[in-house]
C-alpha positions in Angstrom: -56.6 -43.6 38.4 -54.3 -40.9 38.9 -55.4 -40.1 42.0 -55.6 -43.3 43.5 -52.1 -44.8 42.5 -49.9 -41.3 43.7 -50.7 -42.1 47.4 -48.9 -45.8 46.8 -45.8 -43.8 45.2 -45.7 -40.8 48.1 -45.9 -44.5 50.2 -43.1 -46.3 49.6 -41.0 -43.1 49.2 -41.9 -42.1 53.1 -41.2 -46.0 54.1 -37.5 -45.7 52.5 -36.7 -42.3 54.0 -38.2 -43.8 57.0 -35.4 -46.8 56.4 -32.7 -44.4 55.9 -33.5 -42.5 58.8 -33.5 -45.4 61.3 -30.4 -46.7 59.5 -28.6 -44.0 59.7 -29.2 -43.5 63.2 -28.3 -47.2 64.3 -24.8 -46.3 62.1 -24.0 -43.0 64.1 -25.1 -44.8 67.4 -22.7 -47.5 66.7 -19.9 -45.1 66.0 -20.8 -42.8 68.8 -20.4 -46.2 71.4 -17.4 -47.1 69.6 -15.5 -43.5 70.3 -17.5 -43.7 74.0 -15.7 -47.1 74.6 -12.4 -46.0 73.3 -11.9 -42.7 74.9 -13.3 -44.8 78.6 -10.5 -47.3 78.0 -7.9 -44.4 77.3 -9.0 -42.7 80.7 -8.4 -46.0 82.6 -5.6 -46.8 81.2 -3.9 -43.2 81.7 -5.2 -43.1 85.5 -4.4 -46.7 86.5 -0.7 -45.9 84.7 -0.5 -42.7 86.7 -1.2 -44.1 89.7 1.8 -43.5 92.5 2.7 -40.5 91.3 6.4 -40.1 90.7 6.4 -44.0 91.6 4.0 -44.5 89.4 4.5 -46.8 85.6 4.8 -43.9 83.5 7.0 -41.7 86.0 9.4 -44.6 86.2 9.9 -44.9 82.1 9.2 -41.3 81.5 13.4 -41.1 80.9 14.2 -44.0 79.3 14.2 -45.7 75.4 10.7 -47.3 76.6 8.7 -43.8 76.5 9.7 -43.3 72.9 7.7 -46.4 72.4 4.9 -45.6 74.4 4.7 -42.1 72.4 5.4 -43.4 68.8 3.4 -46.8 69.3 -0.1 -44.8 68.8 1.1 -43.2 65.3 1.9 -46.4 64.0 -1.5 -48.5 64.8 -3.3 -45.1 63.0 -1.6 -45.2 60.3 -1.9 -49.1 59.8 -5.9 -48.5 60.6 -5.8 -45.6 57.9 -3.9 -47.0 55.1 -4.7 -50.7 55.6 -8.5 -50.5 56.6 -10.0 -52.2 53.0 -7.3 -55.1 53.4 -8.8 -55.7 57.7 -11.7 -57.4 58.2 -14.5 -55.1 60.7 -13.0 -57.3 63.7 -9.6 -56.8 63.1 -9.6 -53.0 63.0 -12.0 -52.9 65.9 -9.1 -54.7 67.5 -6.7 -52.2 66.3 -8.9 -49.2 67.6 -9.1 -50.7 70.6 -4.9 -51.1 71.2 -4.8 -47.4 70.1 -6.9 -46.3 72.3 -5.1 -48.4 75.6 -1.6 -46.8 74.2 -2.9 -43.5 73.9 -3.9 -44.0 78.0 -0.4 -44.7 78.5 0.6 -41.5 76.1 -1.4 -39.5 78.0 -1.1 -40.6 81.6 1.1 -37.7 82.0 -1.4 -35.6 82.0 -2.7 -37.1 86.0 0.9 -36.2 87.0 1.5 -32.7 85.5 -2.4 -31.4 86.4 -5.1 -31.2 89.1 -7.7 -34.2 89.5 -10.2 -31.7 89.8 -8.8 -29.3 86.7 -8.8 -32.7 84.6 -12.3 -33.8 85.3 -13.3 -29.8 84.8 -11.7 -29.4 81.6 -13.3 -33.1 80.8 -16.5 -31.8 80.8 -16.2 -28.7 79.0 -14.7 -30.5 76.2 -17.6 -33.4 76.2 -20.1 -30.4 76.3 -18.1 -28.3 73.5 -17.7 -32.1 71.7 -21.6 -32.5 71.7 -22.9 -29.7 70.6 -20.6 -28.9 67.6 -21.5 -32.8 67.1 -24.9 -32.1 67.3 -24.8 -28.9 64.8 -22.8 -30.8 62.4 -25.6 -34.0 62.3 -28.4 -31.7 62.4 -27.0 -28.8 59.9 -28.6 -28.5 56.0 -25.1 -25.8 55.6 -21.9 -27.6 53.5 -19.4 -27.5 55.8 -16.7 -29.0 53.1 -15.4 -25.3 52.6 -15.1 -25.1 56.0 -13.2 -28.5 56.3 -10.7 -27.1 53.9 -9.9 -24.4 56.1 -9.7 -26.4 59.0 -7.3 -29.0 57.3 -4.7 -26.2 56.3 -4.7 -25.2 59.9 -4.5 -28.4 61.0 -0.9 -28.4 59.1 0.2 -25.4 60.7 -0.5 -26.4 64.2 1.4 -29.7 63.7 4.2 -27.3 61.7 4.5 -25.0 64.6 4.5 -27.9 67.3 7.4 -28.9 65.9 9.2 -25.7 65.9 8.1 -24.8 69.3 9.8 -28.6 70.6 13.3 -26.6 69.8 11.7 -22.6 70.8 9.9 -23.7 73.7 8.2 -20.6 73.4 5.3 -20.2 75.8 3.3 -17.4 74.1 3.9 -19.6 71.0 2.5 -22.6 73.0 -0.3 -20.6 74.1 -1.4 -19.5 70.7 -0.8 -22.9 69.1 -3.2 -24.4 71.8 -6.1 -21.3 71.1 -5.8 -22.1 67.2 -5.9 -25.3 67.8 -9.5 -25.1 70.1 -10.9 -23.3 67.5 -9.7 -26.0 64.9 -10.9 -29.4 66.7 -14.0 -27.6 67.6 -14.4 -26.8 64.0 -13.1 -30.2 62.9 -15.8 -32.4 65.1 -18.9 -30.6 63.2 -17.2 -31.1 59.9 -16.0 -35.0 60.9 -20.0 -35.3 61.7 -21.3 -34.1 59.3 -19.0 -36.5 56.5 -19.6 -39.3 58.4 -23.1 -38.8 57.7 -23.1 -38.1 54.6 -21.0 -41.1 54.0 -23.2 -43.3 55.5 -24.5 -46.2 52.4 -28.1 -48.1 53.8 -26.7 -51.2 51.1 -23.4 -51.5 52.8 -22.2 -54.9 53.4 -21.7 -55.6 57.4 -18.6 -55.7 56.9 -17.6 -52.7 55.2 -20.6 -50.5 57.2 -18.4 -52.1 60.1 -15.3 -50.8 59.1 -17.2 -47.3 58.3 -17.9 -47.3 61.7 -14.5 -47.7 63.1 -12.8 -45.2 61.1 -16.3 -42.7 61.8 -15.4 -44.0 65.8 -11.4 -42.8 65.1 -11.7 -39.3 63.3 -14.3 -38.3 66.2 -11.7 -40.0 68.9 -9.0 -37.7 67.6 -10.8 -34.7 67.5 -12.1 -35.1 71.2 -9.2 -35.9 72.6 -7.1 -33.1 70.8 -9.6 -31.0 72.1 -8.9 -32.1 75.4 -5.2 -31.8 75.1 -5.8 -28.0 73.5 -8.3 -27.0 76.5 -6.2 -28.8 79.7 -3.0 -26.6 78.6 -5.5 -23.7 78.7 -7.4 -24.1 81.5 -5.4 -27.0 83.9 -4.1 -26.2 86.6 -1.0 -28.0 87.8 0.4 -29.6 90.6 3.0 -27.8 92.9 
């Protein structure tokens, strides 16, 4: 009797992990297309913004009250996504993520009118490669990467601490230290992001609140791609004459 009822157990034990599995999958999926989506909008939003050059949207507001907007408008919809995401329903912060994502185009068209076409698209694909696998590692890893995460955070601090200072320095071997910390920290901060999404990831969550998971899963990988990018392009770009 033993024997026969253990194989039943061993079963329906294999069929839930199985569950999970395919769950969790769909859920990282969903997130992964949602941070797809919102970093392709952010690109065509910065490029058609950029386009004309010095006659171009961004180049004509670059100097006036309205850029203060365009810059300060992106910190205000992540905050309201971060401290008001349990009182939004899934829609409504998908909508939100998705105005972030167009104003941080605009935020970042400057980049098509300070560098290369071709240094941007390089530096693109080294930080999508870089973004992948540290993705990849921090999915697939059995290590606790919390202690890690810690470490990460506090340097996350001091490169926001010494960006400040540097607005009134200007130092350029400042600059250029603050952006190799600060490879080294997104880098770090994408396999620990990863790996908590994961791990937060509930197979009885509601649609709604595994919906809103996946937006904020979508926005923490978001920031640590494109700070990755805007760490490597000061690095690596190579600007227009």
């Amino acid at each position: 009797m033993a024997y026969g009822s253990q194989p039943r157990w061993t079963d329906r034990s294999a069929a839930t992990r199985l569950d999970i599995d395919v769950g969790l999958r769909d859920y990282m999926l969903r997130i992964y297309n949602y941070m797809a989506s919102g970093l392709a909008l952010t690109g065509i939003v910065a490029y058609v913004a950029a386009m004309g050059g010095r006659d171009s949207f961004i180049a004509q507001i670059y100097h006036t009250p309205l850029m203060w907007l365009v810059i300060l408008a992106p910190l205000g919809l992540v905050m309201w996504l971060s401290y008001g995401i349990n009182r939004l329903s899934a829609a409504a912060a998908q909508g939100i993520f998705w105005a972030y994502a167009g104003l941080m185009g605009l935020s970042l068209s400057t980049v098509f009118l300070v560098y290369t076409g071709a240094s941007i698209a390089r530096v693109f694909f080294i930080t999508a490669g870089t973004f992948a696998a540290m993705s990849l590692y921090g999915y697939t890893t059995r290590r606790d990467l919390s202690q890690m995460g810690s470490f990460l955070f506090m340097g996350l601090i001091g490169i926001v601490i010494a960006s400040l200072v540097n607005i009134f320095l200007a130092s350029s071997a400042l600059q250029f230290a603050i952006c190799v910390i600060g490879v080294l920290v997104f880098t770090g901060l994408t396999a620990w992001d990863t790996q908590q999404i994961k791990e937060t990831y509930y197979e009885g969550a509601g649609y709604e609140v595994a919906g809103k998971q996946a937006v904020m899963g979508a926005l923490r990988l978001y920031l640590d791609f494109v700070n990755l990018f805007m760490m490597l392009i000061q690095l690596l770009g190579v600007r227009r004459d």
